[in-house]
C-alpha positions in Angstrom: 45.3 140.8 73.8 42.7 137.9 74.5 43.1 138.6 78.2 42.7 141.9 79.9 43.3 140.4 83.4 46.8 141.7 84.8 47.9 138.5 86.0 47.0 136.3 82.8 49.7 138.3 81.3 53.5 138.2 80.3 56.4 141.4 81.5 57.1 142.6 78.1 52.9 142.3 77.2 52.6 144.5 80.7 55.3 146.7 79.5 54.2 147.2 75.8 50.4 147.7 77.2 51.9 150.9 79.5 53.7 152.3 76.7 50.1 152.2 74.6 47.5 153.0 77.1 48.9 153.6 80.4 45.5 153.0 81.8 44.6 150.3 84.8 41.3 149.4 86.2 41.5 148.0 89.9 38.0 146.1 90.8 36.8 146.2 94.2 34.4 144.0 95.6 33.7 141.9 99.1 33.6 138.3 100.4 30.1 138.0 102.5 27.1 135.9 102.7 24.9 136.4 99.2 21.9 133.7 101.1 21.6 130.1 100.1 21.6 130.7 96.0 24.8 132.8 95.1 28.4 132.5 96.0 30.4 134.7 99.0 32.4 136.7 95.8 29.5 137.9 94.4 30.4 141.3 94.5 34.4 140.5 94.0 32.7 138.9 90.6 30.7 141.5 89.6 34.1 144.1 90.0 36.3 141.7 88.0 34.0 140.7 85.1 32.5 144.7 84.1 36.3 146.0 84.9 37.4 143.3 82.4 34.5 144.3 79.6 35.6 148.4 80.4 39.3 147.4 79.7 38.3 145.8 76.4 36.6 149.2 75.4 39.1 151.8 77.1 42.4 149.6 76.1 43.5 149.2 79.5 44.3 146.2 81.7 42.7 144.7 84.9 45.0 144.9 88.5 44.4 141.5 91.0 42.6 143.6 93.1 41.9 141.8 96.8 38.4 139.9 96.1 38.2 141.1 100.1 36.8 144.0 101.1 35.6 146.2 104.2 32.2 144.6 105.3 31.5 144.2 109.3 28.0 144.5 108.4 27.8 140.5 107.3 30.1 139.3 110.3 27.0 138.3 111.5 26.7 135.0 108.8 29.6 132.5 107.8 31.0 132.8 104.7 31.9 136.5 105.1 35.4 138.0 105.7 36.2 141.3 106.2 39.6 143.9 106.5 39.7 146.8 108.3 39.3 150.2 106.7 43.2 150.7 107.3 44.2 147.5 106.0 41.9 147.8 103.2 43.3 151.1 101.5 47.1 150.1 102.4 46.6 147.1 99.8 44.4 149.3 97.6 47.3 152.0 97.6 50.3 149.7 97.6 48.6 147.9 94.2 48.3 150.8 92.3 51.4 152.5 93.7 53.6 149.7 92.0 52.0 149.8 88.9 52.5 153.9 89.0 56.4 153.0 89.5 55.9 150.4 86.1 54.3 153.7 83.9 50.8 153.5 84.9 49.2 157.3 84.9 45.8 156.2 84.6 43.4 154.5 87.3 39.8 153.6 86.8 38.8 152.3 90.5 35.4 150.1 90.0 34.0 149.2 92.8 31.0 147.0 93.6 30.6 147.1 97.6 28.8 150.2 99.1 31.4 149.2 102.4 34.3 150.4 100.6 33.0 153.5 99.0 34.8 155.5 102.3 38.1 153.8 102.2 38.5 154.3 98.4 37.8 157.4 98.5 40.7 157.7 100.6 43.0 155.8 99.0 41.9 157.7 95.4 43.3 161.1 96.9 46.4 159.7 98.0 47.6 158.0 95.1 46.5 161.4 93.0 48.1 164.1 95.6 51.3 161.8 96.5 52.1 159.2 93.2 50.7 161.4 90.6 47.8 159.1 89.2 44.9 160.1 87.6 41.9 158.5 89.4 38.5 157.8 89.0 36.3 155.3 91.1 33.0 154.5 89.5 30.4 152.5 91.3 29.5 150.2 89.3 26.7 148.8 91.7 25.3 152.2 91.3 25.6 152.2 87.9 23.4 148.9 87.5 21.5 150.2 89.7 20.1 153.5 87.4 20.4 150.8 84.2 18.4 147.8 85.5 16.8 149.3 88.8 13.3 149.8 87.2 13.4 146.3 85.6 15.3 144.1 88.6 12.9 145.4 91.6 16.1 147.5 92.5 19.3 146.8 94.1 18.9 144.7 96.5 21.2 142.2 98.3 21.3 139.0 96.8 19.0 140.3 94.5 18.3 139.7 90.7 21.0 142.6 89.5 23.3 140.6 91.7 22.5 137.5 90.7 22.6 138.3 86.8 26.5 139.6 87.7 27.4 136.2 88.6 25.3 134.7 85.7 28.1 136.8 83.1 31.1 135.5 84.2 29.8 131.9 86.7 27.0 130.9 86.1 27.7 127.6 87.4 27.9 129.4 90.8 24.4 130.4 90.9 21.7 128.6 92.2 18.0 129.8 91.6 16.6 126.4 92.6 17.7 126.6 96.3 15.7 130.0 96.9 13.5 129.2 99.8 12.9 132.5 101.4 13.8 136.2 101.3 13.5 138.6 103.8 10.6 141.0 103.1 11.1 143.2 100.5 9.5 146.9 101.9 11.6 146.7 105.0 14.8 146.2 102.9 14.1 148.4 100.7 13.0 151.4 103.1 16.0 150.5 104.8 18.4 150.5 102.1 16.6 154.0 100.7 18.2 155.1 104.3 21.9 154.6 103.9 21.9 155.7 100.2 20.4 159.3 100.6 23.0 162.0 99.7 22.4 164.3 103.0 22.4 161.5 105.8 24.5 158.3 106.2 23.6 156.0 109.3 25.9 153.3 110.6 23.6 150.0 110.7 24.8 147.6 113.1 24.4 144.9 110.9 22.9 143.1 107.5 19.8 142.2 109.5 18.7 145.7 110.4 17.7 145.4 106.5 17.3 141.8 106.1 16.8 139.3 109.0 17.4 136.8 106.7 20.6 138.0 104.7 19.4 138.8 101.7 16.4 139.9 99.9 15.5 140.4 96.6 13.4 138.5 93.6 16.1 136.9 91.7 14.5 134.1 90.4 13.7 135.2 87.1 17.3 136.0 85.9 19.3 134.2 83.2 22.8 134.0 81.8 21.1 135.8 78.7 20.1 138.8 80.7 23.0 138.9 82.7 25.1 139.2 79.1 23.1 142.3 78.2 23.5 143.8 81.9 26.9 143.5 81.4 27.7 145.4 78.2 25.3 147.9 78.8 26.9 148.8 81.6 30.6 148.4 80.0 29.2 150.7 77.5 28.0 153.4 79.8 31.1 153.3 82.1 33.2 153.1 79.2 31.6 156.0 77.7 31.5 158.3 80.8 35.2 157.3 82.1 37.0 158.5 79.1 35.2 161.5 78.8 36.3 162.6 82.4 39.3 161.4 81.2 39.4 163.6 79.0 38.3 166.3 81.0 40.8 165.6 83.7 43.2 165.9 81.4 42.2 169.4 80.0 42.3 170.8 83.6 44.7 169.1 85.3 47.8 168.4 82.4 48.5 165.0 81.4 48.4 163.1 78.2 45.3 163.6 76.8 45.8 162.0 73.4 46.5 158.6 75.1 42.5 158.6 76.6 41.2 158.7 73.0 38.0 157.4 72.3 38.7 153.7 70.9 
């Protein structure tokens, strides 16, 4: 199939796929404020564009996942919309519960906002305990974030690794040339260091407790080109480490392990 994208394709294509690979990949991702140089569905970008790349490598297809996403944090800046955490994992839930009904056993969840990390993980248990999927959320920020970390100054908001997510799939949505400030980069940095420990999670009022401005970051030195490799090298490793837990799952748990074969 040219297209991996749910909704680019036909009943019987959908039905023949689940018969094959009864595998689908539902990205998450937010609509906020990325500053003045990339677009509000940066992270809803990111999700669509590496689950897209991991479909084409694990045979699976893409679900319309909502481009929205739980992020009060940005309320503070136009441009940003947010769900509750209830509404949220109801349309997270009801999306993969329909495709359950259709033959899907398999869900990959990739998610690209750090705000939804909670509700997914939520939603994951329920459609495993009460429909009967197999789930795994990866997230994929993270993932970029050990790839491309020590070369992009980190993962920062609005940051080059952001930036060169858009540059894969729009680049016509990014806009180096109207950087005019960032917020500084040791406050952000310390801050964001806070919220991402494993032992202890604070609740930040909002985006400016680590950027005053927004965003910060050093982004002006990424490319389409770069943003190309970012995004199969991290296809690859997801890829890669998905169907091996697969697998795994599948040893432990039942299921149909000789449908999560390595393609």
């Amino acid at each position: 199939m040219p297209s991996r994208y749910f909704i680019d394709l036909t009943q019987p294509e959908i039905a023949a796929q689940f018969k094959r690979h009864p595998l689908v990949i539902l990205p998450a991702g937010s609509v906020e404020q990325h500053g003045p140089h990339l677009p509000t569905g940066t992270d809803t970008y990111a999700a669509q564009v590496i689950g897209h790349a991991v479909a084409e490598r694990m045979d699976g297809v893409v679900l319309p996942g909502t481009p929205l996403g739980v992020t009060p944090m940005h309320m503070p800046y136009e441009g940003t919309i947010t769900l509750s955490p209830d509404t949220y994992m109801r349309v997270v839930t009801e999306t993969c519960v329909s495709t359950a009904k259709h033959g899907a056993k398999y869900l990959l969840i990739l998610n690209w906002h750090e705000g939804n990390i909670s509700s997914l993980g939520i939603a994951a248990e329920a459609l495993h305990r009460e429909h009967g999927m197999t789930v795994l959320t990866v997230q994929a920020c993270y993932v970029a974030a050990e790839l491309f970390g020590p070369t992009c100054n980190g993962l920062t908001h609005g940051g080059e690794i952001e930036a060169l997510a858009v540059l894969a799939c729009r680049p016509e949505l990014v806009h180096l040339d109207r950087i005019d400030y960032s917020s500084d980069a040791r406050q952000g940095s310390k801050m964001d260091k806070l919220r991402r420990t494993i032992s202890y999670q604070p609740v930040l009022t909002d985006i400016r407790s680590i950027a005053p401005t927004g965003w910060y970051g050093s982004p002006q030195h990424a490319t389409a080109e770069k943003g190309l490799r970012m995004l199969n090298s991290i296809a690859d490793a997801i890829a890669k480490e998905a169907t091996e837990i697969f697998r795994q799952l599948d040893q432990v748990q039942g299921g149909v392990a000789e449908l999560m074969k390595l393609r």
